[in-house]
C-alpha positions as CSV (number, residue, x, y, z in Angstrom):
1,X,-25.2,75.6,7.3
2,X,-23.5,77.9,5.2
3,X,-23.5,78.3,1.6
4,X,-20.9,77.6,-0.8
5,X,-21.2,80.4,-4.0
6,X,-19.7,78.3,-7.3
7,X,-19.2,79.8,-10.6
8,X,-19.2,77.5,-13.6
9,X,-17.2,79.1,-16.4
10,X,-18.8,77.6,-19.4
11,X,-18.1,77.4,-23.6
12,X,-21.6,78.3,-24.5
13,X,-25.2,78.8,-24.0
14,X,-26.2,75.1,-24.0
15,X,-24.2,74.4,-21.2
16,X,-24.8,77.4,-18.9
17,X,-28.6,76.1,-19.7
18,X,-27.4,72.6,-18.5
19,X,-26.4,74.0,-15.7
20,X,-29.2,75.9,-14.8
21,X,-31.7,72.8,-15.2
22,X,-29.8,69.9,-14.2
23,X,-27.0,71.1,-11.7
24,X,-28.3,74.4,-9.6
25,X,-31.4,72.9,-8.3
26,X,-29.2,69.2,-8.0
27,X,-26.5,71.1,-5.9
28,X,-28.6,74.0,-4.1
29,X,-30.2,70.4,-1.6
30,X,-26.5,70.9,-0.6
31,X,-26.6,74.7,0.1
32,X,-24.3,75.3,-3.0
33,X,-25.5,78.2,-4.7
34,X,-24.4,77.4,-9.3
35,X,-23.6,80.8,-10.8
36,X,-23.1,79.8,-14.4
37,X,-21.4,82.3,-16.8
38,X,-20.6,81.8,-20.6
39,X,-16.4,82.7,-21.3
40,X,-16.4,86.1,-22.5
41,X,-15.1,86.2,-25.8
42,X,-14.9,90.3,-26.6
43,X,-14.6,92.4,-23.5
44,X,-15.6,95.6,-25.7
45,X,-18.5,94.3,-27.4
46,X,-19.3,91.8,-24.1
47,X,-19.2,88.7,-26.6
48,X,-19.7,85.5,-25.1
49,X,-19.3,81.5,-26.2
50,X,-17.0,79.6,-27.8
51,X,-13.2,79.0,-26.3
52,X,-10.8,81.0,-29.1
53,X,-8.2,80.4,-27.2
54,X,-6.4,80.0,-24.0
55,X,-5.9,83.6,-23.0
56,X,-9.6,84.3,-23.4
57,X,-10.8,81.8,-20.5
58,X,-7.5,82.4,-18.0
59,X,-8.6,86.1,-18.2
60,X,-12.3,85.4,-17.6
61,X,-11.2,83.0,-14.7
62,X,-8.4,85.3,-13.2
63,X,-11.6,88.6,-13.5
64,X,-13.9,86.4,-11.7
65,X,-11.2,85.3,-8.7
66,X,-10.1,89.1,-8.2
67,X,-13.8,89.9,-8.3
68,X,-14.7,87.3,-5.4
69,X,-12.6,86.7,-2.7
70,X,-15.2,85.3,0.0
71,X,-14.0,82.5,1.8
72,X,-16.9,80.2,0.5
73,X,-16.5,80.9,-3.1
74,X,-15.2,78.0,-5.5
75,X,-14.4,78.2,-9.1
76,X,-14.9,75.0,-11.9
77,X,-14.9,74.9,-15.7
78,X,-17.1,73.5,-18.1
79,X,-15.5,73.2,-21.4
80,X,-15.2,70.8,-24.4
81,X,-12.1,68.6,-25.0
82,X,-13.1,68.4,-28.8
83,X,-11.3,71.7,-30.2
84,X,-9.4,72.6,-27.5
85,X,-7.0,75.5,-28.8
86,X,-3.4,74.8,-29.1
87,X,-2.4,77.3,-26.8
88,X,-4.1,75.5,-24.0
89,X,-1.7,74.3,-21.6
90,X,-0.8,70.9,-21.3
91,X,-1.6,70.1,-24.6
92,X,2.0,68.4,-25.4
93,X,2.5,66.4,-22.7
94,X,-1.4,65.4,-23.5
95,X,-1.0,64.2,-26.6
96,X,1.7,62.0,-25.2
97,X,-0.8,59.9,-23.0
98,X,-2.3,56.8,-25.1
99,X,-5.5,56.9,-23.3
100,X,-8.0,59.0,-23.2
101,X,-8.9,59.2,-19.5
102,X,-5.2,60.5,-18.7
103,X,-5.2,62.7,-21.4
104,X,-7.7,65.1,-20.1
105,X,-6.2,64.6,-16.3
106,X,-3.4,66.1,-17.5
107,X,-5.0,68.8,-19.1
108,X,-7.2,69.6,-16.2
109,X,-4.0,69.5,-13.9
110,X,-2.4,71.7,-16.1
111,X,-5.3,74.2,-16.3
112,X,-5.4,74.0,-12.3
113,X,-1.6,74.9,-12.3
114,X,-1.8,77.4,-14.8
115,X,-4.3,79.8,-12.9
116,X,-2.7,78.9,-9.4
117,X,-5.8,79.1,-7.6
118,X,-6.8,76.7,-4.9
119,X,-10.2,77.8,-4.5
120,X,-10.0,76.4,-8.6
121,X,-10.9,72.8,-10.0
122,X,-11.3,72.8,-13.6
123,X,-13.5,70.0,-15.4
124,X,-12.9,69.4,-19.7
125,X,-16.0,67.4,-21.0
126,X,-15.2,64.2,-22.8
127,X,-15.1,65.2,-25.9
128,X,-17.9,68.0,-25.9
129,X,-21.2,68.4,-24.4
130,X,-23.3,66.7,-27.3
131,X,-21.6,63.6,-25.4
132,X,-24.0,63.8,-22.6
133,X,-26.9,63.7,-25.1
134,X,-25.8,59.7,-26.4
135,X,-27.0,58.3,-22.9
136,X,-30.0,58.5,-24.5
137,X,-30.5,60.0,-27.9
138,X,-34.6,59.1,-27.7
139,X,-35.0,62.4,-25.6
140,X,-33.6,64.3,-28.9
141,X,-35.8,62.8,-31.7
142,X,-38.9,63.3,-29.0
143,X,-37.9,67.6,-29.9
144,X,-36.5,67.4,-33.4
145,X,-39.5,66.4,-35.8
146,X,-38.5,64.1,-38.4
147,X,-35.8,62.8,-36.7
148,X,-36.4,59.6,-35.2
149,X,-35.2,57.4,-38.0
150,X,-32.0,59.4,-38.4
151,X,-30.9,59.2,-34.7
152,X,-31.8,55.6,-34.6
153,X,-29.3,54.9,-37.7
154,X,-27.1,57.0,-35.3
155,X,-27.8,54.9,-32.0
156,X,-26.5,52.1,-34.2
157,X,-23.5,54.0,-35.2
158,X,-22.4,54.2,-32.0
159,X,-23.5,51.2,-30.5
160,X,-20.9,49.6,-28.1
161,X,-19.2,52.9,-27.5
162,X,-19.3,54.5,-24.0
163,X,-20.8,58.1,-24.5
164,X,-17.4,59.5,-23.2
165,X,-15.4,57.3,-26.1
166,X,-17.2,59.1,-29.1
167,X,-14.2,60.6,-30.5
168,X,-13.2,64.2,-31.3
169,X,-12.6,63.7,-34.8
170,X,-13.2,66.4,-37.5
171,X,-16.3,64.8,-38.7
172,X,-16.8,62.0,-35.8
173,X,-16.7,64.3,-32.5
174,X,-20.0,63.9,-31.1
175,X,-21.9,67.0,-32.6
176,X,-20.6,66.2,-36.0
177,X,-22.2,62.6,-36.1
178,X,-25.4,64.4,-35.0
179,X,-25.2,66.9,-37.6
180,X,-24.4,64.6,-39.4
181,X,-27.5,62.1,-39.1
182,X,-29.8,65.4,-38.2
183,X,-28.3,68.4,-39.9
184,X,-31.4,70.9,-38.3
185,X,-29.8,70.1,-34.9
186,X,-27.1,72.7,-35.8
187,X,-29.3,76.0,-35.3
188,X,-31.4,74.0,-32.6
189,X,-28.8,73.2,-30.0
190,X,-29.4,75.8,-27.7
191,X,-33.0,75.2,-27.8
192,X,-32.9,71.4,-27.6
193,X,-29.6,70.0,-26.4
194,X,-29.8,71.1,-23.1
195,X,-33.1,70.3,-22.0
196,X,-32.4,66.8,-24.1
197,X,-30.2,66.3,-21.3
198,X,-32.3,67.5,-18.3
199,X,-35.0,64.3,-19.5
200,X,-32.5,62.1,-19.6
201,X,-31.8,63.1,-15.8
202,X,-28.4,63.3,-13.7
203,X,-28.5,59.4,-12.5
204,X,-28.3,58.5,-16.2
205,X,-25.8,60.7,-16.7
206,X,-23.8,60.0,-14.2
207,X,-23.8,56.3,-14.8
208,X,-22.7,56.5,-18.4
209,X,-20.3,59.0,-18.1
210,X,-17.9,58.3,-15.5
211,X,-15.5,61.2,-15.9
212,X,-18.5,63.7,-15.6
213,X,-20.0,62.1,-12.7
214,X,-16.3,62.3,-10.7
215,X,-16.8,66.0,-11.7
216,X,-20.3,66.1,-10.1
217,X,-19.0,63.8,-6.8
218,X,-16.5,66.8,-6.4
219,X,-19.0,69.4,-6.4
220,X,-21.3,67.6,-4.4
221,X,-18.7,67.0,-1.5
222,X,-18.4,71.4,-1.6
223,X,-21.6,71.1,0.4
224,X,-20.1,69.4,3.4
225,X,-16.4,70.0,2.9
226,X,-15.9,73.7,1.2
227,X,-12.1,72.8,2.2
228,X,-12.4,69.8,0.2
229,X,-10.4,71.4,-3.0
């Protein structure tokens, strides 16, 4: 069999260490070799993280297609929906869709069109990565000392929302209520979100965050069916 080379174009360094942990080893049992790398956010001073704007990440994506033009080489995103920059495309007809699952098809589709790519299927995490970390948030206060009674006033927060439906509000997107409830998680993200997630494992994952576990069924399908995208 041969292999399929991906490159994950990421916001930060906690998710290219999510993807390191949880998705290469997950997707190299189907002879897909991950290649994460962090949007680059300063070309001269080779600056990575964080998604300024539009024009930062097509430029990074369009670098990285010229670069590789293999016939098994595919292309995905991982980015936040929370703070998406206005010059993103699709934003407009976006904010015209009442819920929130269409809201960031459309933005995905319009991503996909913009770079023009068919070797390129973007994914947008609902609403940021801290999402991920609500399937269970016992794996957090088990690395963030002092913390258990905070996230458990958070757990009950949140209680009866899907980990996809925390919001992207200015002060109730999913890293601001754990900043919030556990302000030292702020300068410990890096360190702790990522590997919070590895413990909680992909099954969990998967099961409580549908539109991330379509994005994983997608990659896992590049294994038998590169043609598949």
């Amino acid at each position: 069999m041969s292999w399929v080379r991906l490159y994950i174009v990421v916001e930060g360094q906690s998710e290219r260490e999510f993807v390191d942990l949880l998705l290469k080893p997950h997707l190299a049992h189907r002879a897909i070799d991950v290649r994460p790398r962090v949007v680059q956010t300063n070309r001269k001073l080779n600056k990575r993280g964080g998604l300024l704007n539009f024009a930062v990440l097509r430029r990074d994506l369009e670098c990285l297609m010229r670069e590789d033009h293999s016939p098994e080489v595919r292309f995905t995103t991982m980015i936040d929906l929370y703070g998406l920059p206005a010059s993103f495309p699709g934003r407009d007809d976006a904010a015209r869709q009442a819920l929130r699952a269409d809201r960031v098809t459309t933005l995905e589709a319009a991503l996909q069109a913009a770079l023009g790519d068919s070797r390129f299927s973007p994914y947008i995490q609902v609403h940021e990565f801290e999402a991920l970390l609500y399937c269970d948030l016992v794996t957090l206060h088990q690395r963030i000392d002092g913390a258990k009674a905070a996230l458990l006033a958070l757990t009950k927060e949140v209680e009866g929302m899907a980990p996809e439906d925390i919001n992207d509000g200015a002060t109730t997107a999913p890293s601001k209520r754990l900043i919030k409830h556990v302000p030292s998680y702020e300068k410990l993200k890096v360190r702790v979100g990522a590997h919070a997630a590895a413990a909680i494992g992909l099954p969990t994952l998967r099961a409580k965050c549908p539109h991330f576990d379509d994005w994983v069924t997608g990659l896992e399908r590049l294994g038998a069916e590169p043609s598949a995208w």
